[in-house]
N, C-alpha and C positions, 0 to 999 in steps of 0.2 A: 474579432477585429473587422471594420468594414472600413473597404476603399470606394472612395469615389473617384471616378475619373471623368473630365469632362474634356471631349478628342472625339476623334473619326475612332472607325471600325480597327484600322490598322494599329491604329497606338492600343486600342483595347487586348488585338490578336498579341501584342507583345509583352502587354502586361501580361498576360494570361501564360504566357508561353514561358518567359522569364519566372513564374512563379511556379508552374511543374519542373523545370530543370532545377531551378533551386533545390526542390524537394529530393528529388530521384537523385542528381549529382552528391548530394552532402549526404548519401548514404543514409535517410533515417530509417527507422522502423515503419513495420504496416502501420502502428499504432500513432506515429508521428503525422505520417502521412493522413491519416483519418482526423489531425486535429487541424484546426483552426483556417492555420496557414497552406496548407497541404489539402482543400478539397478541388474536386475536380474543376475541370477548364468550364464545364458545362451548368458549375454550381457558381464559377464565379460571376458569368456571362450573365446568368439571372441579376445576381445580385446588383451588381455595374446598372443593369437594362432596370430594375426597380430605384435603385439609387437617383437614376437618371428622370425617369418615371416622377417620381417623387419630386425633383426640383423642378422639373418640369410645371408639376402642380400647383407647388409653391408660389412659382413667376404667375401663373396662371391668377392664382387668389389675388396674389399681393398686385396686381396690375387691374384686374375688375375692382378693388376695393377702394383704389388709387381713383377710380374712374367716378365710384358711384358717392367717393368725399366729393372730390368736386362738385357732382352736380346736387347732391344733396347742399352743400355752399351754395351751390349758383341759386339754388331752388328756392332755396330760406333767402339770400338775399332779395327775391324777387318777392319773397313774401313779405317782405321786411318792406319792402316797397307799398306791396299791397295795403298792410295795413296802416301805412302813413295815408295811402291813396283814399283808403276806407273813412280815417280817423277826417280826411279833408272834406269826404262829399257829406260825411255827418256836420262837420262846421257851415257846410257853403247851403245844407238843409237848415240848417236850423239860423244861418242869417239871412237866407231867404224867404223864411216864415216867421222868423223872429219878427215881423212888423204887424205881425197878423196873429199872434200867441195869444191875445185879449180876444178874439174869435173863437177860437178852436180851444175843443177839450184839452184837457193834459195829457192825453192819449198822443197825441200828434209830438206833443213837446218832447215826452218821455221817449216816444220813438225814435228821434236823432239826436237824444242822449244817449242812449243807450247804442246808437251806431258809432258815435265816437269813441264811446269807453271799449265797445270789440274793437275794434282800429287799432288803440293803445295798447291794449290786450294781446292784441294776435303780432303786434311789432316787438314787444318785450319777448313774445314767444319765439318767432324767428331769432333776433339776438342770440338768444338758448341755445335755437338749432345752428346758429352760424359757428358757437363757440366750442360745442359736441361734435361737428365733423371737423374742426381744424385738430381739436385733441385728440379725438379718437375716444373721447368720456363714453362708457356707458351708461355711467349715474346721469350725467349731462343730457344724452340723447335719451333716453329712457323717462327722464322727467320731460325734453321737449316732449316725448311721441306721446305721455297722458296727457298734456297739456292742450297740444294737440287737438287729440280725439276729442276731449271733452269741449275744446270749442266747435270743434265740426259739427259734433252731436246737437247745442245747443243752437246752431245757425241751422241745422237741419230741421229742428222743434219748433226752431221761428218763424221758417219758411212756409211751415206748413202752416200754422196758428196762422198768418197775414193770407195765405191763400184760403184757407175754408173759412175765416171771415170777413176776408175783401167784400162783399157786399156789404157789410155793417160799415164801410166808409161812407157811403154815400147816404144814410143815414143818419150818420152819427156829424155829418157837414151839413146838412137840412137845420139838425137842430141846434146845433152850434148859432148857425146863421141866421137862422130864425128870431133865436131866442133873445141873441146880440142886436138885433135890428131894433129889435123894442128896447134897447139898452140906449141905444142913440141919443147923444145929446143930454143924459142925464147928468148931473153935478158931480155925484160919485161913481161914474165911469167915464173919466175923460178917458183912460185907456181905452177903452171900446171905441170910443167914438173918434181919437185917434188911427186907429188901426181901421176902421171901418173907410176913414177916408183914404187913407193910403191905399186900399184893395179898390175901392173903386176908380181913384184917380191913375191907380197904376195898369189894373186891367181893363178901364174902359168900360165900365161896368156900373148899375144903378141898381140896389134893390138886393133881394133873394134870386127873384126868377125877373122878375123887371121894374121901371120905375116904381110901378101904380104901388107895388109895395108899401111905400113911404105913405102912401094914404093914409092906412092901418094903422100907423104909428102914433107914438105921445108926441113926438117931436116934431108933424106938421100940426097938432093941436088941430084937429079937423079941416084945415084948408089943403086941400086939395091941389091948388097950384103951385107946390112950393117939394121941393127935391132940395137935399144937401149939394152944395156949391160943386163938391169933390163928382157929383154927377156929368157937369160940364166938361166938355168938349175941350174947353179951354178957361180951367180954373180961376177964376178974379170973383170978388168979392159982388153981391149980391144975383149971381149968375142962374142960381137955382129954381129964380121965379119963372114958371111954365105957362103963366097966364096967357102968354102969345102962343104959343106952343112951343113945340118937344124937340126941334131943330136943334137946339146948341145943345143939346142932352145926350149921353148914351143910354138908352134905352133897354139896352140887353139884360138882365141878369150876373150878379155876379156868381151865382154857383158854380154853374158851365164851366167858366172859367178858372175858378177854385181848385173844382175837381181834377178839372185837366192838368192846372200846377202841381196839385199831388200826384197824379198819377204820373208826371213826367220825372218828379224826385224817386219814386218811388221804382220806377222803371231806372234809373242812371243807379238805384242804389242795389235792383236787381243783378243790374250787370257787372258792377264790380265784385255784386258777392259770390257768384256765379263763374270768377274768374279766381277768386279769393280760394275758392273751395275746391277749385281744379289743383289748383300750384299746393294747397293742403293735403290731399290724396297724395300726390307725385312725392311730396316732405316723407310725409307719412312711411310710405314704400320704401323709399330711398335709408331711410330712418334707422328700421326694422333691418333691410339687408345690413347695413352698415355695423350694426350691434350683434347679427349673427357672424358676421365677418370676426368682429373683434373677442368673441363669445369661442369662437372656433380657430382660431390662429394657432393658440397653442398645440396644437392637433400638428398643424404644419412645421412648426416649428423643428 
């Protein structure tokens, strides 16, 4: 039989003391006294000090596991944030360049598809992790924490892939723009020639690298003094003509500016992933304790 008793020292010294005169007063045998009820003051003292011991441990567990639901909750909701926040810079990319999709490879388009669909991904996944720490599920936290890793992993595979061929952007926007420039003004690419005007009229911008560009082209038909309207300064209809000169014109290059638009999406979409993948480690961790908590209780129990 085991007692617990939860008291100061003195209540302990009287259980103990009450339980030898028990034995010794009702007259038993050595044999009784050697059983159960009847061992010494100094064997129950143990037992009391490990019982105690013991619950102790328990409050212990049962209070850090209390601690690390929570923030495992808090963590996945922030991640659940995250990826709504992700799922948005991938829409506010792709209707920021949606004007300009008739320019640029599929490469570009595909890229903030594919940042929406993680957004959507990784906020379904938190959901999972919110619904595993308020249960206490390990099938639930267990399916988050593969789910998880496997997106960490692939966001880590993609970071690297856009870092070791970050120079193939500026390459691969050369001929894009290039290629589209001579597309100007054709019958069967109003889309180009759409989009062509909206990047110059909106960045201020004429050309690849600068007006003369337009020389080159099918679309001044060899005359020279003559730029798409969208070049001016102040857009109206037969604005283009250069023959006086280059004054009401921007003159710059759109590339420069192109690039720069990528690289400034591509920088806001660094840092959210960047912040996405901190709050995924912290899931993660929080995850794994929480499943050996639930994994080991019965131990406590």
């Amino acid at each position: 039989m085991t007692f617990f008793v939860k008291g100061d020292k003195q209540k302990d010294g009287v259980l103990l003391q009450t339980l030898k005169s028990s034995c010794l007063l009702n007259g038993e045998s050595q044999r009784s006294r050697d059983s159960e009820q009847c061992r010494s003051p100094h064997s129950w003292d143990l037992e009391i000090r490990d019982e105690k011991n013991r619950s102790e441990t328990v409050m212990a567990v049962e209070g850090a596991a209390k601690i690390i639901k929570v923030l495992l909750f808090v963590f996945n909701f922030i991640f659940f944030l995250g990826g709504i926040g992700l799922l948005g810079v991938g829409i506010y990319v792709q209707l920021k360049i949606g004007d300009y999709v008739a320019l640029s490879s599929v490469k570009y388009v595909t890229g903030s598809i594919i940042i929406i669909a993680v957004g959507a991904i990784i906020a379904v996944i938190a959901f999972f992790g919110c619904c595993g720490s308020i249960k206490e599920s390990r099938c639930l936290l267990g399916t988050f924490f593969a789910l998880m890793l496997l997106v960490f992993g692939l966001e880590v595979a993609g970071t690297s892939l856009g870092f070791v061929y970050r120079d193939q952007l500026k390459d691969e926007l050369k001929k894009d723009l290039n290629q589209t420039l001579y597309q100007y003004g054709s019958g069967d690419k109003k889309g180009v020639t759409k989009a062509y005007d909206l990047l110059q009229e909106k960045e201020k911008c004429c050309g690849v690298y600068g007006y003369k560009d337009w020389q080159k082209t099918p679309f001044t038909n060899g005359n020279h003094s003559i730029v798409p309207d969208s070049c001016c300064k102040e857009v109206k209809q037969g604005c283009g003509d250069i023959s006086a000169g280059t004054e009401n014109i921007n003159i710059g290059g759109c590339y420069d500016k192109t690039l720069d638009l990528l690289r400034g999406n591509l920088l806001i979409i660094f840092g959210v992933g960047v912040a996405v993948a901190v709050i995924q480690l912290l899931s993660m961790i929080f995850a794994l304790v929480l499943i050996c908590k639930i994994s080991n209780q019965s131990t406590y129990a």
